[in-house]
C-alpha positions as CSV (number, residue, x, y, z in Angstrom):
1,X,105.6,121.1,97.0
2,X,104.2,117.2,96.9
3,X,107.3,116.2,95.9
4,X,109.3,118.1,99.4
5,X,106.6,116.2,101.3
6,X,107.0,113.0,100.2
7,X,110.6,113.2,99.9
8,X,110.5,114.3,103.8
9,X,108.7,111.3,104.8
10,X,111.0,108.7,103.1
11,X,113.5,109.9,105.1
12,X,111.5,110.2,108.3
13,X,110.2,106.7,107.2
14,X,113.6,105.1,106.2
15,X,115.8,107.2,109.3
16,X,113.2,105.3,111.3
17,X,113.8,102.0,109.6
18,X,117.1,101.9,109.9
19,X,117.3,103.1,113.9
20,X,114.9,100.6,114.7
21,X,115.3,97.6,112.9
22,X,116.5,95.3,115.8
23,X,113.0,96.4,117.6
24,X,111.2,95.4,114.0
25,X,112.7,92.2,113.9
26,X,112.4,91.4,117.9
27,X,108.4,92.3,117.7
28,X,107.8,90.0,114.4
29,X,109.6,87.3,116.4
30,X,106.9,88.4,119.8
31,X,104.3,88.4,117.3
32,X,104.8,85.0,115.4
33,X,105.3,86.6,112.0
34,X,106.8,83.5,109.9
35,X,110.6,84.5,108.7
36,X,110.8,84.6,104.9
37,X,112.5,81.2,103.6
38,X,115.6,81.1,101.6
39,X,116.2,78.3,98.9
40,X,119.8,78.0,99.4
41,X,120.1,78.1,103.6
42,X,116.2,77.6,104.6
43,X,114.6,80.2,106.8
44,X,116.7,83.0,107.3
45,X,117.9,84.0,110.7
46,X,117.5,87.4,112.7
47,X,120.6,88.8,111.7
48,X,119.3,88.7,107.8
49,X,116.2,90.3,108.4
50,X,117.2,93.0,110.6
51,X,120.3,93.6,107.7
52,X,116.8,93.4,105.4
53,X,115.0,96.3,107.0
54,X,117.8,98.3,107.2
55,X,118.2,97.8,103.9
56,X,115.2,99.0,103.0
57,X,115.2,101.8,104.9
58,X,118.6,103.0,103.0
59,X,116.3,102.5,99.8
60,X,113.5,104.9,101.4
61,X,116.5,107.8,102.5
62,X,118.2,107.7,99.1
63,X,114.8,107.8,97.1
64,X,113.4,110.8,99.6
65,X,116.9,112.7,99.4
66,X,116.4,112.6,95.6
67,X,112.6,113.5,95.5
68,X,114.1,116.6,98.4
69,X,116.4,117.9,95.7
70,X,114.1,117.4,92.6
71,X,111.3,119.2,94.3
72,X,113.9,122.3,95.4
73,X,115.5,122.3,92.1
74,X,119.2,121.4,93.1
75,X,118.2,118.8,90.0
């Protein structure tokens, strides 16, 4: 039953992350957050980091879809 749970809010989390990047990236930029810095090309620009969250919101669905089927027993 933990595992249902948490599975279910990766994907709430990551669904989230992935809808609303842009609006992630625009309040870090409101905010003053500093932008990560790249070795190769300096400080990377806003289309990186919202390609960044998104990404890691992909990561958060695909682990919570697997932690869905473990804890049903599909595997």
């Amino acid at each position: 039953m933990f595992t249902l749970a948490v599975g279910l809010v990766l994907v709430v989390l990551g669904t989230a992350g992935i809808r609303y990047a842009p609006a992630v990236v625009a309040a870090q930029h409101r905010r003053g957050m500093a932008p990560l810095e790249d070795d190769d090309h300096g400080v990377l620009d806003e289309t990186d980091r919202k390609r960044a969250t998104r990404g890691t919101g992909v990561v958060f669905v695909v682990v919570g879809f697997t932690l869905l089927a473990y804890g049903s027993g599909v595997i």
